[in-house]
MITOR-754971 format. One record per atom (N, C-alpha, C): y, z, x. Coordinates in steps of 0.1 Angstrom, whole numbers, plus 5000, padded with zeros to 4 digits. Atoms other than C-alpha are relative to their C-alpha. Last residue first. Layout:
YZX...
# end
This chain:
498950164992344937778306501350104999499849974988342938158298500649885005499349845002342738148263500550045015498950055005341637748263500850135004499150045011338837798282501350044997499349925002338337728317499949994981498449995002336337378318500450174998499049935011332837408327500850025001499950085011331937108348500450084987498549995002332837348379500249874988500250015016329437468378501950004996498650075006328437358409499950024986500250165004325137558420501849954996499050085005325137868438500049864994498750104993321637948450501450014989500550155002319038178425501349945012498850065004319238538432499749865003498850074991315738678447501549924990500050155000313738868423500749925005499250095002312939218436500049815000499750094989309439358436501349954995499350115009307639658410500849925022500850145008304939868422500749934994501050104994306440018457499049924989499850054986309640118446498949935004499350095006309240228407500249905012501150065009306340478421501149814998500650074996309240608443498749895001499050124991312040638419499049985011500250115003309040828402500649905006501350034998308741098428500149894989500150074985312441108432498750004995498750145002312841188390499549955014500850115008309841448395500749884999501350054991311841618422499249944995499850074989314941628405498849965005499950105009313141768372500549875012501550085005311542028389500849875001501250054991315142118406498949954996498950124997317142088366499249995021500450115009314142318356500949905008501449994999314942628382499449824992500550024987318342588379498749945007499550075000318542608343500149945015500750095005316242878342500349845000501150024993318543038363498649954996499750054991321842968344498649975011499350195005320743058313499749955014500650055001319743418331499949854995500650044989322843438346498849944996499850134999324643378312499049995014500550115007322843658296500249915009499450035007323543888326499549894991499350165001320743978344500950024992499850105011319644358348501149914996499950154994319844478386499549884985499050084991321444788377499649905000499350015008318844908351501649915008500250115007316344878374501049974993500450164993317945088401499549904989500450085011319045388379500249855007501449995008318645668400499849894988499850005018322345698405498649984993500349845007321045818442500649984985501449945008319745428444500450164999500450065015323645338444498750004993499349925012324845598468499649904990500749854997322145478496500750054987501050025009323345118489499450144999499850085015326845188497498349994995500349895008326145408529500049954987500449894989325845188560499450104986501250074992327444808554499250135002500350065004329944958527498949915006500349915017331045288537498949864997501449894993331145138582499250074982501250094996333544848563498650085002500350125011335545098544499049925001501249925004335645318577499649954987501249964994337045048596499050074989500550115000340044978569498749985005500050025012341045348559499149825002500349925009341345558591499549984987500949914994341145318619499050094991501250105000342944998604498750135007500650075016345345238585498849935007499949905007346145428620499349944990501549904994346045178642499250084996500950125004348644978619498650065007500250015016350845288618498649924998501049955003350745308657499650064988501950014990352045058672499250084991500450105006355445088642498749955008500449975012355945448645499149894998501549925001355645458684499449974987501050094992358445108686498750134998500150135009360745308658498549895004500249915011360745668673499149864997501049964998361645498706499150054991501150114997364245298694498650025002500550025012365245668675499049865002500349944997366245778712498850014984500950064986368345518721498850094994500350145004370245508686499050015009501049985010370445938685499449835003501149925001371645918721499449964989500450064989374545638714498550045003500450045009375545888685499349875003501049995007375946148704498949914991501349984988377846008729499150054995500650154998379945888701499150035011500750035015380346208683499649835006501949995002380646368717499449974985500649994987383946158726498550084994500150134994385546188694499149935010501150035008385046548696499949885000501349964993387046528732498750004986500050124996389946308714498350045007500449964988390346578687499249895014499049964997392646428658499850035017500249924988390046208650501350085003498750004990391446058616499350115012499249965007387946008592501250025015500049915014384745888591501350074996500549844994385345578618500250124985499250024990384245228605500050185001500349944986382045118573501550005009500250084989384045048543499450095013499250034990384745258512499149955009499550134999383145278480501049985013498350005004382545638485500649914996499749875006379945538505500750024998498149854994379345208511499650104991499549965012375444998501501550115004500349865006374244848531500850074991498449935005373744498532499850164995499849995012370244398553501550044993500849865006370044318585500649974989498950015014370743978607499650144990498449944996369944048645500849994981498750114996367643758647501250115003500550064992364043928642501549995007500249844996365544108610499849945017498449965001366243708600500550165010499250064993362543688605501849975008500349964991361843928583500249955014499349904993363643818560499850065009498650024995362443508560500850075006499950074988358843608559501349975004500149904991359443828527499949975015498649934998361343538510499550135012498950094992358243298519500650125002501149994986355643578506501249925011499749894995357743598474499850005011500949925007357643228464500250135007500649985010359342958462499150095000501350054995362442998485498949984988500749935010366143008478498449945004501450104996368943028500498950074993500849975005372643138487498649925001501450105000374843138514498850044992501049924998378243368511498949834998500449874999381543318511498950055010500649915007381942948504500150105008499449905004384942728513499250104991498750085009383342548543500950094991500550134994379942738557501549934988501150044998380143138559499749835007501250075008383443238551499149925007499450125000385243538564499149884994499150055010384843858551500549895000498349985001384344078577500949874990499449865006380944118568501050015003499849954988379943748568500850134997498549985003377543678541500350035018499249984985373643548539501650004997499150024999372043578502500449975014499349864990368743608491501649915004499050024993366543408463500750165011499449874996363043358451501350015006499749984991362843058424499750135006501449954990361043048397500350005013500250064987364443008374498450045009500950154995364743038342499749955015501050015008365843388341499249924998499850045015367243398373499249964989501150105006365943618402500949954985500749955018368843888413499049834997499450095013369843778447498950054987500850075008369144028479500949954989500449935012371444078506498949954990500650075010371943938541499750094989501549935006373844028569499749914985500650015013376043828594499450124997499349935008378643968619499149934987498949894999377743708644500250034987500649875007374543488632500750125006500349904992376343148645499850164988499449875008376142878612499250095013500249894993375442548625500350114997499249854994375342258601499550135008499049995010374241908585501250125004499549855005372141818612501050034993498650055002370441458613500750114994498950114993367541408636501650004992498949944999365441718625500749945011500250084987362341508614501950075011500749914992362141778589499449945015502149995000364341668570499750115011500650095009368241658565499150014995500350145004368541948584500049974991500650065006370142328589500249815003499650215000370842518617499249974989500850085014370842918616500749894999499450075004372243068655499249944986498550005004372043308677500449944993499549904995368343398684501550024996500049934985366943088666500850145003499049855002366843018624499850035018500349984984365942598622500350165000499249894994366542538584499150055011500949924986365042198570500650075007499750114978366842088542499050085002501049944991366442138498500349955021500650124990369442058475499350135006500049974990370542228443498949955007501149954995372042038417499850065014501150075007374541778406498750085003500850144996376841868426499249944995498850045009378842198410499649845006500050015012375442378417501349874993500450135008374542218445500450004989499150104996376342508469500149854988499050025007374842778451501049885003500250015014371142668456501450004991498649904999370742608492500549984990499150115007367042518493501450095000498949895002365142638523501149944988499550115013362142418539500850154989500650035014361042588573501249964991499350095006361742688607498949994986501850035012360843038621501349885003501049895004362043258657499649914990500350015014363242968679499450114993501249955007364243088712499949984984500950155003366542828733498550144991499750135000369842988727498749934997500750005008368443358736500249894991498650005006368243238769500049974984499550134995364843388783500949964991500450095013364043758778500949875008499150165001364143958807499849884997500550104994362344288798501049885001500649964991363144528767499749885012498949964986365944478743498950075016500650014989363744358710501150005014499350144996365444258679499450005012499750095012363444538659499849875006501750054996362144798688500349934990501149994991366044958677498349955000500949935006368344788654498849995013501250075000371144618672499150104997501149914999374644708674498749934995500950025011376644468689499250085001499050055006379444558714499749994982500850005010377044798732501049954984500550114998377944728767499549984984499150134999380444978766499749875001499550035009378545208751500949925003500450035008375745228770500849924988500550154995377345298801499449924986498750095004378745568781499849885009499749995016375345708775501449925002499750175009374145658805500349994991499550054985374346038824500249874995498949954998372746188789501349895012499449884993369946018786501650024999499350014995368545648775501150135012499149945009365445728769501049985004499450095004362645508780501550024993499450124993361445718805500849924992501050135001360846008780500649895006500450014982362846328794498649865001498550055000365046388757499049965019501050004988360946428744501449945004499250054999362046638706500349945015499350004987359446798701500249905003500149874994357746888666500650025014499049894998359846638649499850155003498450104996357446328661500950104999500349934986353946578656501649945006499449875001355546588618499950035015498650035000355546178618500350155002499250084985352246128631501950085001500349954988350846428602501049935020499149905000352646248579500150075011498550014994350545988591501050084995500049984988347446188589501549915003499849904995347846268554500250025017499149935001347945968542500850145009498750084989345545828562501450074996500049984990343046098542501149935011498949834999344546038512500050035013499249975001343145708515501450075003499250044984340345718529501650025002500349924987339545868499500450015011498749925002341445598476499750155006498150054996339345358493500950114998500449914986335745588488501649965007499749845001336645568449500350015015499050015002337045178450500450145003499150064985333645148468502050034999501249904983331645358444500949965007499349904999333945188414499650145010498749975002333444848425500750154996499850024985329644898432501550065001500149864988329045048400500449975008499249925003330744748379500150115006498250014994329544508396500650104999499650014987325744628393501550025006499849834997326444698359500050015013499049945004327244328358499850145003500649865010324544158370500850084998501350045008325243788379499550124994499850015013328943888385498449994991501349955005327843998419500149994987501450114995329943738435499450124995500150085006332843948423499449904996501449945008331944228445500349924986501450024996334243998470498750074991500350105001337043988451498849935008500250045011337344308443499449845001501149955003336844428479500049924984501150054987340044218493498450024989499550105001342544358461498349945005501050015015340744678467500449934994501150004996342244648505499550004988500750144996345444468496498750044999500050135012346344768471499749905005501349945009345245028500500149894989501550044994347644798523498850064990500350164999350644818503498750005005500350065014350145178493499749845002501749965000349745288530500149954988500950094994353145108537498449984997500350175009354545248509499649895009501249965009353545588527499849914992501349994999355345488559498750024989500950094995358145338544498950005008500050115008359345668527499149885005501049985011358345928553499949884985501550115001360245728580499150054989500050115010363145908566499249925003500449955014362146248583500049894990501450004999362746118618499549984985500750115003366446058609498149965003499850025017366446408599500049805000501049955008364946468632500049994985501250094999367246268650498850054993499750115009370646458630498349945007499549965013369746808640499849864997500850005003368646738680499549984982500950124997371346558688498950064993500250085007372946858674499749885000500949975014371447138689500249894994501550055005371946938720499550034989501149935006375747038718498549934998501150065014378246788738498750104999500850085003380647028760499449934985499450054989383747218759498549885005501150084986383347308729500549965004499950154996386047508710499149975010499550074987385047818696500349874997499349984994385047918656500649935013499549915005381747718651501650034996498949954991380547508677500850134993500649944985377447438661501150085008500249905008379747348628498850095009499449905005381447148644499750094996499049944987379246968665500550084994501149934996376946908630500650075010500349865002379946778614499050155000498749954998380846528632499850144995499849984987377146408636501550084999501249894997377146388600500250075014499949875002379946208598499450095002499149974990379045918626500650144989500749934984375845908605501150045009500649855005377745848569499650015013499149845008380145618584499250104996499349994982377245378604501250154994498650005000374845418571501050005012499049925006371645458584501249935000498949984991368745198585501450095001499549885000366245248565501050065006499449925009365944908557500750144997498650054995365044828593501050044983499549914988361845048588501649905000499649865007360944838554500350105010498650025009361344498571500350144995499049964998359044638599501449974991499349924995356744688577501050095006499949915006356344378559500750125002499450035003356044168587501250074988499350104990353844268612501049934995499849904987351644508593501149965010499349845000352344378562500550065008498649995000351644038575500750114989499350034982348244138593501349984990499949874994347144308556500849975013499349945006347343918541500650155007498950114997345743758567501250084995500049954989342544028562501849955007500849914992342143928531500950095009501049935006343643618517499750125012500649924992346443368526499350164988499049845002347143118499499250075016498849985009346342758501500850124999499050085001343942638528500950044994499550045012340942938520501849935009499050004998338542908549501349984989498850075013335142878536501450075003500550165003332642998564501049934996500650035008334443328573499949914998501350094999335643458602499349974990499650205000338843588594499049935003500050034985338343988603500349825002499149894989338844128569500249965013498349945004337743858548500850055009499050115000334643848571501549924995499150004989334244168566500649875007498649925000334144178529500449995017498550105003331543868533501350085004499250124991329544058550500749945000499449934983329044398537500649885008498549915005328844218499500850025018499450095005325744008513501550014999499650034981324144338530500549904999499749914992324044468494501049965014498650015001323344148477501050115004499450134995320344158497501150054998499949934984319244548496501049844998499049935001319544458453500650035014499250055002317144168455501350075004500150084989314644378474501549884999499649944986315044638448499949945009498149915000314944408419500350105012499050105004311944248433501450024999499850044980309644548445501449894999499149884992310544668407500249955010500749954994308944288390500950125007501349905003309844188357499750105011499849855008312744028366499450114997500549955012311243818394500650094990499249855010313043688416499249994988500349864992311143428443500350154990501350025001311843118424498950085003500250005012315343218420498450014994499749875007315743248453499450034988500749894991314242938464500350154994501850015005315642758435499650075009500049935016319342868448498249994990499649864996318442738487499850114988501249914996316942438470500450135003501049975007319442338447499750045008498749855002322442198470499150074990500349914989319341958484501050105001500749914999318741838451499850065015500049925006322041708445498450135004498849925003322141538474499950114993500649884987318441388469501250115009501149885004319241258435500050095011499349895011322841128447498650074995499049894993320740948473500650124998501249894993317940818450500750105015500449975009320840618429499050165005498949945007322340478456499750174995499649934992319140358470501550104996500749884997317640308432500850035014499149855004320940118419499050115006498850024994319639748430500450185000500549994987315939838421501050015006500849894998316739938386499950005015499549935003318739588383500050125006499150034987316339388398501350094998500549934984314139548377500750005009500349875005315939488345500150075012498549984997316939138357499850175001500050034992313039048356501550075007500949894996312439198321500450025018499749894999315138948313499650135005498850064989313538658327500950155004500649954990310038828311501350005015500649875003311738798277499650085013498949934999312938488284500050155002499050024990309938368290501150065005500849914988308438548261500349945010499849905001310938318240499750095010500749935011310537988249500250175005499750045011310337748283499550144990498949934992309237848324501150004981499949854990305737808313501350064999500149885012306537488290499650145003499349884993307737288323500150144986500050004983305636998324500950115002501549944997305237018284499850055013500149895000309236928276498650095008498749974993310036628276499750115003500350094992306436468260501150045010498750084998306436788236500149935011500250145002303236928231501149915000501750054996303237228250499749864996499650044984306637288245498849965003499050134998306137278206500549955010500750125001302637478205501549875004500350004990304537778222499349834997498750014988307737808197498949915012499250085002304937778168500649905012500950094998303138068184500549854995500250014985306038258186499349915005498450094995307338168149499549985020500450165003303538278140501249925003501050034993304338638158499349834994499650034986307638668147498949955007500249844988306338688108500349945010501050024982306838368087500350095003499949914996308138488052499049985011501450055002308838138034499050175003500849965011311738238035498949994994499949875005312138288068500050024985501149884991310137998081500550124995501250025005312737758058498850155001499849945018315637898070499350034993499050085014314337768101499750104992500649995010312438038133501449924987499349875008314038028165499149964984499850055016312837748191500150124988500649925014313537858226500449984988499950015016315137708258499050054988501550015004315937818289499849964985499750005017319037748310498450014996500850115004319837788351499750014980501150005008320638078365499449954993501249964986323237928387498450064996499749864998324037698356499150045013500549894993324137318360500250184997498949944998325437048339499550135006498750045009322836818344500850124990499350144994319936898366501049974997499149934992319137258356500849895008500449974986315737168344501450035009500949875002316837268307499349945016499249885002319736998308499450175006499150024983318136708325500350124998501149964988315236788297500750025011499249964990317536828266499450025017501249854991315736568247501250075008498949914995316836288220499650095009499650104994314635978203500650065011501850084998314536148171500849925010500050185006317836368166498749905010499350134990317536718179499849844997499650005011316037018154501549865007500850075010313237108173501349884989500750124996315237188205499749934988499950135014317437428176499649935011500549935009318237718213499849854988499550145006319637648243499150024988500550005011320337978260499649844995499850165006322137978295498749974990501450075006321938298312500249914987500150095011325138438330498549915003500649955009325038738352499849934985501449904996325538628386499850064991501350005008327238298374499350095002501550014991329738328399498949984993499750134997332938268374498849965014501349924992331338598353500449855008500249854998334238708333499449995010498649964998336238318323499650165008499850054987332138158331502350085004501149964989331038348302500450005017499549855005334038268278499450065012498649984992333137888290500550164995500250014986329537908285501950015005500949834994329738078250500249955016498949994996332737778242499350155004500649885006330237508246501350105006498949925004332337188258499350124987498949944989330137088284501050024988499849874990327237188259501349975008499450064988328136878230500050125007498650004997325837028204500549945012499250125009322536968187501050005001500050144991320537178218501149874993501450115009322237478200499749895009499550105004324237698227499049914990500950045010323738098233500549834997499050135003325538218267498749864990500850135007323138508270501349944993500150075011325138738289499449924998500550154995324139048312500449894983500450035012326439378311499749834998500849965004327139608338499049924985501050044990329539428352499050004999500949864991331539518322498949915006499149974986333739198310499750135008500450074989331139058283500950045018501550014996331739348260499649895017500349875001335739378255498550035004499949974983335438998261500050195000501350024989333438938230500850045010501649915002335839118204499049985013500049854994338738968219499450124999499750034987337538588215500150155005501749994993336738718179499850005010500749865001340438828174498450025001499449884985341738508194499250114991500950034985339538278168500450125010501449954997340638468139499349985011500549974990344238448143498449994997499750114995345138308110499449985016498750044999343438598090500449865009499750034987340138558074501150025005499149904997340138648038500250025015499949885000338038318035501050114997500649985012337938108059499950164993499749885013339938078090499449944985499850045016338437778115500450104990498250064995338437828151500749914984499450105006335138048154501449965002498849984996333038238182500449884982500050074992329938408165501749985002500250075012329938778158500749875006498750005000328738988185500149884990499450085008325539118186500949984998499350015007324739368216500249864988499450165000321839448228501050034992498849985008321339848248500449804999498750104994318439908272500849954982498849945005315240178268501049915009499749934984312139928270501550074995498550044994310639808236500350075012499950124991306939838224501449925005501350014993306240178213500249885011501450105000309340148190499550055011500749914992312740368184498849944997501350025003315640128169498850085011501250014989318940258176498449974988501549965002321840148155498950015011501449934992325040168160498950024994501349935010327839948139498950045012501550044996330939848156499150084993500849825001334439898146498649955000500749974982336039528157499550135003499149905000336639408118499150005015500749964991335839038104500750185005498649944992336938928072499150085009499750064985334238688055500950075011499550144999335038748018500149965014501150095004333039018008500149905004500250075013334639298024498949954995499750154999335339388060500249974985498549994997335439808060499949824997498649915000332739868036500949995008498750075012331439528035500950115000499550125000329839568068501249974995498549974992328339918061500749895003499349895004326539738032501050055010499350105012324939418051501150114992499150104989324039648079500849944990498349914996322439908054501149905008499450005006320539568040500950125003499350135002319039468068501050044990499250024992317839818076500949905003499049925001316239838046501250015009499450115006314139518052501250084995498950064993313239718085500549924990500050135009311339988061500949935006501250074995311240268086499649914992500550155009314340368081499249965007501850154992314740718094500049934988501150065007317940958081499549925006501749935002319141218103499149934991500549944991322941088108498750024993501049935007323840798084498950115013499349925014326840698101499550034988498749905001325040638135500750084989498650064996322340438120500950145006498649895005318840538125501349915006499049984998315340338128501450094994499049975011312040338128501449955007499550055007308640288146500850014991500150085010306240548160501349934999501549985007305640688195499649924986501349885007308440578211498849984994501150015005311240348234499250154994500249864990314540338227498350024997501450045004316239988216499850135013500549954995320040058210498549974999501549994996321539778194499450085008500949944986325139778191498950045001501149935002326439538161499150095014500750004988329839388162498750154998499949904994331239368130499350005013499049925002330939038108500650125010499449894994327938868120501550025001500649905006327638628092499950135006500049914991330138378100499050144994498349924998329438078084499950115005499050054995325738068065501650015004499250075011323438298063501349905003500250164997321238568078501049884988499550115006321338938083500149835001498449995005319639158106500249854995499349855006316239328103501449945000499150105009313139088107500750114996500149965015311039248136501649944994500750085007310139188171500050014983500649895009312339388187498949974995500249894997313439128208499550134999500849994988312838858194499550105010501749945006314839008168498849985009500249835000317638948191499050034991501049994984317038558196500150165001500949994998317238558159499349995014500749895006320638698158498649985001500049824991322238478184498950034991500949964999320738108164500050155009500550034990323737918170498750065000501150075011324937988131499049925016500349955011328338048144498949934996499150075010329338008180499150074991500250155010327538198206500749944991498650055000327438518230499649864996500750135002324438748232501349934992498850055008325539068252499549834997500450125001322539258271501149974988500050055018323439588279499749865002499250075008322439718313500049934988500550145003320640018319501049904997499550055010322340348332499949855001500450184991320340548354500549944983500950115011321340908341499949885008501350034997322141168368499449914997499750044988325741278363499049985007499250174998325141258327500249985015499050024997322441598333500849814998499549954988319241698349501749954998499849824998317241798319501549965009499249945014317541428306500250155002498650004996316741278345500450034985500149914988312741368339501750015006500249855004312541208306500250105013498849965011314640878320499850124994498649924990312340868350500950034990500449874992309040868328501550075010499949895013310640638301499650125012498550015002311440348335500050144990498949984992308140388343501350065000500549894997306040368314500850065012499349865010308540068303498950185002498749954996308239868336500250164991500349944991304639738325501250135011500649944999305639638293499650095013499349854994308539478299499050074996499650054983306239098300500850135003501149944991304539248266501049975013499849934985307739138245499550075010498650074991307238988216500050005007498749985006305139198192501149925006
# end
């Protein structure tokens, strides 16, 4: 039929290609096309039947390849063909197939020669072809005929380069022997893509048909005008021979008697003619195949070594079998137990870069979170200095004290005791919502069996909101053992005897175990508490927008930069008499925002007020603030009465005066202490009562409570997609491993063809489209 010389390849080559069709496009070994590039009436089309070996595309004079024709040749069992836009019909009559070509053609071109760049697909499926892709391209012309337009040459010119410009794609640069080759315009098109020759093949085609007396022999040994691959030549079947109805196989033989007996030609009729070519190409194939197998047998062995672990499994699980699903089920058991703790504890393989998770999350609750929500609680300075006023008084009665009353130290610290009940319980919510936040997303890996998921999650979810109550209960518990006695003899208390020592150093008030007043801290000048990227949103507005810096926040002072190379400071803003409020979120906006003011009302940074800085995301703003709390800056506290902090009302009595502030000195010293127990040992608390025992539920007793539902098989049934999925598994490993076992068959019985030398082939001029 033509083409025995790819015979040997093609059992090969079909065996890797059936074994890489389970495994996926990111597996295929992708053949290169063969592109046959020539003027008009050069003989392309019958060097592609050669290929096939069969009489199927059009013939005639002037341009007869109209559309560009893409040849799939796929090897099989029997013989046919299919077009693209005749899905599911087989032509197994190839004179049929000549004529759908001739038909789809006219439907978009015509009759009158007009060319179109929508391509025609056909696969042909034969016994005796190798799986690789020709293309026909319609010849080059420079003549408009026809319904032609004026351009025709440039729109043929940009049909073939669209093809010949993939690396991937070998040209037969087609020339008749009856033509002037150094100005062939296949070889110059050829040489504009491929100016190394490493994929140009030099055609010569009509020897027979060369003026008496005439030979291409300097040409066809490579002597006179040179290709690196050099040129072959082959006699094509006349007009004549096809109507006459010569078959390929008498044109072959033909082709073989005419090098054979030709006085220019006979000395090298081996290397001459079709099947030559045939075997030239066959040759590229390999070299091809062989080029891409290291590559090629890497990415196999990649892929198939993220496979085994999962095939092992898989290969082992039986559905069918009980021992199975119960053996499976201990796994994902003690699987769950680990991950969750690794979450929890940060050790985990996969480190998530972008958000914090788990365990990361719970730490800035504990550490950031909560003390924001203890400093919120902060009392009123007017309402507490009443209180206190009217506790003395109302202890005192009728008399006049002559002393400060402990009942009422004791009266107001207990009632500030009582208000840690708020942010301690939304402390336990915050964390119970991280913790089955945490757990969800770990019994999420057991999607493969659903009921599974589903019990686990609500076994594990239940025993959380257990623990729960339990924590709950016991920090109420902390906070009731806190106003069961009142400890005025705890080292750290300030006392009676210092209290106006206290107060005269106590210019600024400062939230107790917050800002930190213990030990001899180093100058608070050089302590940075955060830096970070801060946009200042109201200032830009009447600017064109709001700008982003780099804000420095230390002990006494918020600096903002340019950048973040913080060489060029815009401003210092000292954290005297600041606080900070929250900003309502705007409707368009995804911003988070907060405020900074100065409470006596002066302004902030030039002729603003107040500083509006905006972050992107909640977690920032909650770090900020927290930070800020760090610094001495607190929150705005709402007046009472609409009136202004300062004293509650006209002292008349200079001695109450006196034990409303020695009182109220005491309550501050005496609540720092309240503040530094509550906040050690909340976090000891949740991680003791609720987070531990979660871990000890789920490495210990979780599987125990999921065989007493007595319905083990039923748990560990697949989900559709799993199963999919593990068939799919299963198959797409075979298929690797059969693919590498041929890639090494293909290795040691085929041999690379060495690249020919560089030759000078600077006798082909550039063409014209490219001067």
């Amino acid at each position: 039929m033509g083409n025995r010389g790819m015979e040997e390849l093609i059992p090969l080559v079909n065996r890797l290609q059936d074994a890489l069709s389970s495994v996926g496009e990111s597996a295929s070994l992708h053949l290169p096309q063969i592109a046959v590039v020539g003027g008009q009436s050069a003989g392309k089309s019958s060097v592609l039947e050669n290929f096939v070996g069969r009489d199927f595309l059009p013939r005639g004079s002037g341009i007869v390849t109209r559309r560009p024709l893409i040849l799939q040749l796929l090897n099989g069992n029997t013989e046919y063909g299919e077009f693209l836009h005749c899905k599911g019909k087989k032509f197994t009559d190839f004179d049929e197939i000549h004529k759908e070509i001739e038909t789809e053609t006219r439907r978009l071109t015509g009759s009158n020669k007009a060319i179109s760049p929508i391509p025609i697909n056909l696969r042909i499926y034969s016994p005796n072809v190798l799986n690789l892709t020709l293309v026909d391209l319609p010849g080059i012309t420079k003549v408009p005929v026809g319904d032609q337009p004026a351009d025709i040459e440039y729109q043929v010119r940009d049909m073939i380069m669209q093809y010949i410009c993939k690396e991937n794609c070998l040209i037969l640069a087609v020339t008749p022997a009856n033509t002037d080759l150094a100005n062939s315009d296949a070889l110059k098109l050829a040489k504009d893509v491929d100016p190394q020759g490493l994929r140009t093949i030099g055609v010569i085609t009509k020897l027979d048909l060369m003026d008496a007396g005439t030979d291409a022999r300097e040409i066809l040994e490579n002597r006179l005008l040179p290709l690196r691959r050099g040129y072959i030549g082959v006699v094509n079947r006349s007009q004549k021979d096809i109507d006459g109805k010569k078959d390929i196989q008498e044109a072959l033989e033909a082709e073989k008697k005419f090098f054979l007996s030709h006085l220019a030609y006979k000395h090298m009729a081996q290397t001459m003619g079709t099947p030559y070519l045939q075997r030239i190409l066959n040759q590229q194939l390999t070299n091809h195949i062989r080029d891409t197998l290291p590559a090629f047998r890497s990415h196999l062995q990649s892929q198939l070594l993220g496979l085994n672990k999962e095939a092992e499994e898989y290969g082992q699980f039986n559905p069918d079998d009980p021992t199975r699903r119960t053996k499976t089920l201990l796994k994902l058991v003690q699987r769950l137990a680990v991950d969750f703790e690794k979450l929890i504890e940060g050790s985990g393989d996969r480190v998530d870069t972008v958000n914090l998770s788990g365990g990361a999350r719970i730490n800035r609750i504990f550490h950031e979170r909560f003390p924001y929500e203890l400093v919120k609680i902060e009392s009123d300075e007017r309402k507490l200095r009443r209180e206190i006023n009217y506790a003395i008084r109302n202890i005192h009665g009728v008399r006049t004290g002559l002393f400060t009353p402990d009942m009422a130290f004791e009266a107001i610290v207990k009632k500030e005791i009582s208000r840690l009940q708020g942010p301690c319980t939304k402390f336990i919510d915050l964390v119970t919502q991280e913790l089955i936040t945490t757990v969800h997303q770990c019994i999420n890996k057991l999607s493969s069996f659903p009921k599974l998921r589903d019990e686990t999650e609500r076994i594990v979810t239940s025993e959380i909101r257990e623990h729960e109550s339990k924590c709950r209960e016991q920090v109420l518990l902390l906070i009731d053992i806190q106003l069961a006695y009142i400890n005025t003899k705890h080292e750290d208390f300030i006392g009676f005897t210092n209290v106006q020592q206290a107060y005269s150093q106590s210019n600024k008030k400062t939230v107790p175990g917050i800002a930190g007043n213990q030990g001899v801290a180093p100058p608070s000048s050089l302590i940075v508490i955060r830096k970070g990227w801060l946009t200042i949103s109201n200032i830009g507005i009447m600017k064109g927008g709001a700008r982003e810096y780099w804000f420095i926040l230390s002990a006494e002072s918020l600096s903002w930069f340019k950048d973040d190379e913080e060489k060029e400071k815009k401003y210092m803003l000292p954290l005297d008499n600041l606080k900070l409020r929250d900003v309502e979120k705007g409707f368009m906006s995804s911003k988070f925002v907060f405020a900074i003011f100065n409470t006596e009302l002066r302004n902030v940074y030039k002729d603003y007020k107040c500083l509006e800085l905006a972050c992107n995301s909640q977690e920032e703003l909650d770090s900020w603030k927290a930070s800020l709390l760090r610094a001495g800056v607190y929150p705005e506290r709402v007046a009472v009465d609409g009136q202004g902090n300062g004293t509650p009302e006209n002292f008349t009595d200079p001695q109450l005066e006196r034990q409303v502030e020695t009182i109220r000195n005491l309550v501050d010293s005496y609540m720092s202490i309240i503040y530094k127990t509550i906040r050690d040992l909340m976090p000891k608390t949740i991680m003791h009562l609720m987070i531990n025992s979660v871990k000890e539920f789920i490495s210990s007793e979780l599987l125990a409570q999921l065989y007493a539902l007595g319905e083990c098989s039923v748990l560990m049934d697949e989900s559709p997609e799993q199963q999919q999925h593990r068939v799919e598994v299963l198959s797409k490993h075979a298929a690797l491993k059969e693919a590498l076992a041929v890639i090494g068959e293909i290795s040691t019985s085929t041999c690379t063809t060495p690249l020919p030398p560089p030759v000078d082939s600077s006798w082909i001029q550039p063409s014209r489209y490219t001067q």
